[in-house]
LOSEBA-721729 format. One record per residue: residue number from 0; x, y, z of N, C-alpha, C in turn; residue in one letter. Coordinates in nm, 2 decimals, padded with zeros to 4 digits. Each point is the difference from the previous one (the first is absolute). Layout:
// residues N
node seq NUM; nx X; ny Y; nz Z; cax X; cay Y; caz Z; cx X; cy Y; cz Z; type a .
...
END
This chain:
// residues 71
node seq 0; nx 00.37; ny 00.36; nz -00.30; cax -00.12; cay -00.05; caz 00.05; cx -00.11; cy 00.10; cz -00.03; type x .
node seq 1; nx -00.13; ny -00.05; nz -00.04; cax -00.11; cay 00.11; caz -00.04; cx -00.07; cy -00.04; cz 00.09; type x .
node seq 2; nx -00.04; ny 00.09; nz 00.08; cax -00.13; cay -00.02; caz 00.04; cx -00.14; cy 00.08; cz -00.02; type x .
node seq 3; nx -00.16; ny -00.07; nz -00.04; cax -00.08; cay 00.06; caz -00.04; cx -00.07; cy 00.00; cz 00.07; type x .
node seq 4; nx -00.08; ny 00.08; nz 00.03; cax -00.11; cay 00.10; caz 00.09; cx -00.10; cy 00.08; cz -00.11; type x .
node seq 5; nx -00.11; ny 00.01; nz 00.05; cax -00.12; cay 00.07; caz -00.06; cx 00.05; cy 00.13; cz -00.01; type x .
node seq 6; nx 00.08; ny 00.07; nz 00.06; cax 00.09; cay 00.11; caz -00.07; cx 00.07; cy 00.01; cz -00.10; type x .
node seq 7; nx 00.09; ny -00.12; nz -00.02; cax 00.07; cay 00.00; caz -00.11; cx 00.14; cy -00.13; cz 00.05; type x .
node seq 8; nx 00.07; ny -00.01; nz -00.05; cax 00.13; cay -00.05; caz 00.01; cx 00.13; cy 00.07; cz 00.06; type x .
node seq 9; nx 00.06; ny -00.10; nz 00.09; cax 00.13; cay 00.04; caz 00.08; cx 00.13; cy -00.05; cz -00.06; type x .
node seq 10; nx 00.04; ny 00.09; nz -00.02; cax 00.18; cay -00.10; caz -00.06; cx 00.09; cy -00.04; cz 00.13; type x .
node seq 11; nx 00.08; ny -00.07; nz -00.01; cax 00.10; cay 00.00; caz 00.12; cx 00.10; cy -00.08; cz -00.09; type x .
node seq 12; nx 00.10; ny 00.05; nz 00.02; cax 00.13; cay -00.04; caz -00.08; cx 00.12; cy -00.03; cz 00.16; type x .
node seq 13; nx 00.07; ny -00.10; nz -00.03; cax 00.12; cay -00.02; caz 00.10; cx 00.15; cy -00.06; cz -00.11; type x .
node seq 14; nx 00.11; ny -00.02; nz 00.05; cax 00.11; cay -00.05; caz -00.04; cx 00.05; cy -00.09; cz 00.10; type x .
node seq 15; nx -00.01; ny -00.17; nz -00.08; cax 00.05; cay -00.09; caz 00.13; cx 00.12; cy -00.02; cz 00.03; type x .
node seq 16; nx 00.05; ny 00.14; nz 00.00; cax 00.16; cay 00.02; caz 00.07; cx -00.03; cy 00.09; cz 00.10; type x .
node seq 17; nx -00.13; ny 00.04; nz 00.04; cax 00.02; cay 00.17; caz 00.09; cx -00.06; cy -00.15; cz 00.14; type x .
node seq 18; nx 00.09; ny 00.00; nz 00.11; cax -00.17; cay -00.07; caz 00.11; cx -00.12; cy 00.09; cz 00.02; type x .
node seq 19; nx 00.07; ny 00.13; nz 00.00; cax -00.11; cay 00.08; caz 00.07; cx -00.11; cy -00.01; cz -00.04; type x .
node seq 20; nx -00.01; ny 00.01; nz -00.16; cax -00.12; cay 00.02; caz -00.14; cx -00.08; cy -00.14; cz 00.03; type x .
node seq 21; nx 00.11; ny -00.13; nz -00.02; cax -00.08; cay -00.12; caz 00.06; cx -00.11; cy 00.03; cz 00.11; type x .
node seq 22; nx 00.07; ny 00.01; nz 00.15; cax -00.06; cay 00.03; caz 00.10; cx -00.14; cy 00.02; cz -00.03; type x .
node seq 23; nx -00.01; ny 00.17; nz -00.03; cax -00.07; cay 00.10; caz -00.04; cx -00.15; cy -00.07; cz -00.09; type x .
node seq 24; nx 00.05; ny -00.04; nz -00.09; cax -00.11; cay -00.08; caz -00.12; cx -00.10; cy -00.15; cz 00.05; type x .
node seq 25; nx 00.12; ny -00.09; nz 00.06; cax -00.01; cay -00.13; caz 00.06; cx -00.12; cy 00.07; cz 00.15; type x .
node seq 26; nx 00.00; ny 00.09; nz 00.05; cax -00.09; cay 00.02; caz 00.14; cx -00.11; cy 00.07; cz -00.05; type x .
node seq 27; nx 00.01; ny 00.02; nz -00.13; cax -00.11; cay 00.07; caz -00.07; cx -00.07; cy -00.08; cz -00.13; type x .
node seq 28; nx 00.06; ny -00.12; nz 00.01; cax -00.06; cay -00.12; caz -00.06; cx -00.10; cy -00.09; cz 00.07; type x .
node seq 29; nx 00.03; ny -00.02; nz 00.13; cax -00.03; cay -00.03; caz 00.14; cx -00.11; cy 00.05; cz 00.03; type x .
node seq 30; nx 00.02; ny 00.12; nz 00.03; cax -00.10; cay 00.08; caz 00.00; cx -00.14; cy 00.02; cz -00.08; type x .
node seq 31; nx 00.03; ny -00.05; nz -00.13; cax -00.12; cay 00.04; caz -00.10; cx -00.04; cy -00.16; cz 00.02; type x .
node seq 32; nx 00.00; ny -00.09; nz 00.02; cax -00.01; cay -00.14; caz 00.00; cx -00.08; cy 00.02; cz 00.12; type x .
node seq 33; nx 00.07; ny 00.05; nz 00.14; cax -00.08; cay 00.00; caz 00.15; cx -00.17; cy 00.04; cz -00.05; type x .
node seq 34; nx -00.03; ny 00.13; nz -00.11; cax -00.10; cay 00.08; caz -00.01; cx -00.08; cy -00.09; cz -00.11; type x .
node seq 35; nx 00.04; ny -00.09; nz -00.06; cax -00.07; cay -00.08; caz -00.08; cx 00.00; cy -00.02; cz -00.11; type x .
node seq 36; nx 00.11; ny 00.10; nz -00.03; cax 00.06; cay -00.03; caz -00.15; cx 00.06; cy -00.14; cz -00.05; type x .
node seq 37; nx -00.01; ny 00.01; nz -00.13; cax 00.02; cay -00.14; caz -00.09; cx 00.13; cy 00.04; cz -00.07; type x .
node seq 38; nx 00.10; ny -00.08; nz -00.01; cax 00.15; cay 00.04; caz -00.07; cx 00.03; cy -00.09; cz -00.08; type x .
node seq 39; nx 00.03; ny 00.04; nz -00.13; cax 00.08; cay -00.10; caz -00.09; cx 00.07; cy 00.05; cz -00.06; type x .
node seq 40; nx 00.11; ny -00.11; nz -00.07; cax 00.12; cay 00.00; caz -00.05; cx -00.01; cy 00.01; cz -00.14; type x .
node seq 41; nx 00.01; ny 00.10; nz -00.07; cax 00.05; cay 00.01; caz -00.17; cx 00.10; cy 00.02; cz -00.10; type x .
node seq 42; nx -00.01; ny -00.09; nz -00.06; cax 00.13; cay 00.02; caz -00.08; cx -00.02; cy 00.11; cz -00.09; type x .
node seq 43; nx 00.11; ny 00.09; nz -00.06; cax -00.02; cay 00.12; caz -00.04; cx -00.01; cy -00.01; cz -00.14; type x .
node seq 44; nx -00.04; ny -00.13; nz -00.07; cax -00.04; cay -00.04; caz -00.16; cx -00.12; cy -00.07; cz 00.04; type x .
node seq 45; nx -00.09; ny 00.07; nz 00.11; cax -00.15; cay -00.05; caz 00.00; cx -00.02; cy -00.13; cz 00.04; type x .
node seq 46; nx -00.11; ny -00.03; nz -00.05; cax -00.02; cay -00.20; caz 00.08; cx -00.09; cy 00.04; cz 00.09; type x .
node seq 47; nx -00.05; ny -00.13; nz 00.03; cax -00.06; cay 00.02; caz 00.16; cx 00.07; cy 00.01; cz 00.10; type x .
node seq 48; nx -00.07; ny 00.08; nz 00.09; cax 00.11; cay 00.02; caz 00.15; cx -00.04; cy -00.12; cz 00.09; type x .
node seq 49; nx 00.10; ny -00.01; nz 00.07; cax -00.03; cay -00.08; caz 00.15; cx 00.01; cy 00.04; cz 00.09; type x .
node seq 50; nx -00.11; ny -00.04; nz 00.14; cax -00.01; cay 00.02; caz 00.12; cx 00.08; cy 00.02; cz 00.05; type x .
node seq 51; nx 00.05; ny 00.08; nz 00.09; cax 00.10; cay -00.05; caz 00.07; cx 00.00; cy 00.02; cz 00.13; type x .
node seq 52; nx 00.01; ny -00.01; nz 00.14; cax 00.04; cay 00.08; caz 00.12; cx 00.07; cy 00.04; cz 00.09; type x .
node seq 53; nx 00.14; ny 00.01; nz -00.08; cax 00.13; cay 00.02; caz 00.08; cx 00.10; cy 00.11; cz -00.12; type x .
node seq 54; nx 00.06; ny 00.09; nz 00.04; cax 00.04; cay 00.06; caz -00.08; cx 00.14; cy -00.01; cz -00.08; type x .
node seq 55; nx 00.01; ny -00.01; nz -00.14; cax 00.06; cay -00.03; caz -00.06; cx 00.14; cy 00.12; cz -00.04; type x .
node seq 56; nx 00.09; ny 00.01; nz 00.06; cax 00.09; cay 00.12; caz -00.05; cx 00.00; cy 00.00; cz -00.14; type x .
node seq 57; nx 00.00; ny -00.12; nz -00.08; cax 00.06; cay 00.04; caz -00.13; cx -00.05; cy -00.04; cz -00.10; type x .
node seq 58; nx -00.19; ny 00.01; nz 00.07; cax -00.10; cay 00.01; caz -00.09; cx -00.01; cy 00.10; cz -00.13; type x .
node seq 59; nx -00.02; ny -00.05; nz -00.10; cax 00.00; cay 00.12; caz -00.13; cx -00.12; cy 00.07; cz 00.04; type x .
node seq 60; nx -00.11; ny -00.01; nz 00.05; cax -00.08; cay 00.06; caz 00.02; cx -00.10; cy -00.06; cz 00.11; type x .
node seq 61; nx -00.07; ny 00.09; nz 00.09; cax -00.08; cay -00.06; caz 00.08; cx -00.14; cy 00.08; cz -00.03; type x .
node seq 62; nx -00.10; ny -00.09; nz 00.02; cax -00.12; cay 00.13; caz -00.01; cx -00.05; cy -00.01; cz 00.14; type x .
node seq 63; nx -00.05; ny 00.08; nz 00.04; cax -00.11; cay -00.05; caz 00.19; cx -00.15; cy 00.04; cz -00.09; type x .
node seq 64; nx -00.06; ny -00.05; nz 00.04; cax -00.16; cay 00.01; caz -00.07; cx -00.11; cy 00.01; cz 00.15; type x .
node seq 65; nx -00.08; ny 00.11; nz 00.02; cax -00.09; cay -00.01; caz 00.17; cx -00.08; cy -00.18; cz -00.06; type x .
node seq 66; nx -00.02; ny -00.05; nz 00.14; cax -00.09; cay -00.09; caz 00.00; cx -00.12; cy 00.07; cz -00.06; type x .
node seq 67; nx -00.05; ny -00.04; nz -00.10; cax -00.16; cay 00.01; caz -00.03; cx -00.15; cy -00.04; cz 00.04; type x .
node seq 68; nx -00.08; ny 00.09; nz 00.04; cax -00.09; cay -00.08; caz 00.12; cx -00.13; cy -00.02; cz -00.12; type x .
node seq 69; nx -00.10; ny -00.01; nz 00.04; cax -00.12; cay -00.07; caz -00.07; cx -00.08; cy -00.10; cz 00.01; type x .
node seq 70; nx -00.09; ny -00.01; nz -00.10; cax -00.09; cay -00.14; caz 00.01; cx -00.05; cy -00.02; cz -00.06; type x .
END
């Protein structure tokens, strides 16, 4: 899972045989979602991503993106 921030990018890596790593990643998916983040699903040969809001263990890749404010 990447997540980006005006600082830069977060990696988070899990294995969907550990629960604990689930746990761990899945309350911190939650999490980034409660604060306003946008999350999608990509496949790791590109394409467009899709929305998603529930977390996917055995996603190839997830991005979290901040909600973007403006006008």
């Amino acid at each position: 899972m990447s997540i980006l921030a005006r600082t830069g990018a977060e990696k988070i890596t899990w294995d969907p045989e550990v629960p604990d790593e689930i746990l761990t990643v899945k309350q911190r998916f939650q999490s980034l979602l409660e604060e306003g983040y946008l999350a999608f699903h990509v496949n790791n040969n590109g394409g467009e991503g899709k929305k998603i809001s529930t977390f996917d263990i055995f996603a190839e890749k997830i991005i979290m993106v901040p909600k973007l404010g403006g006008g």
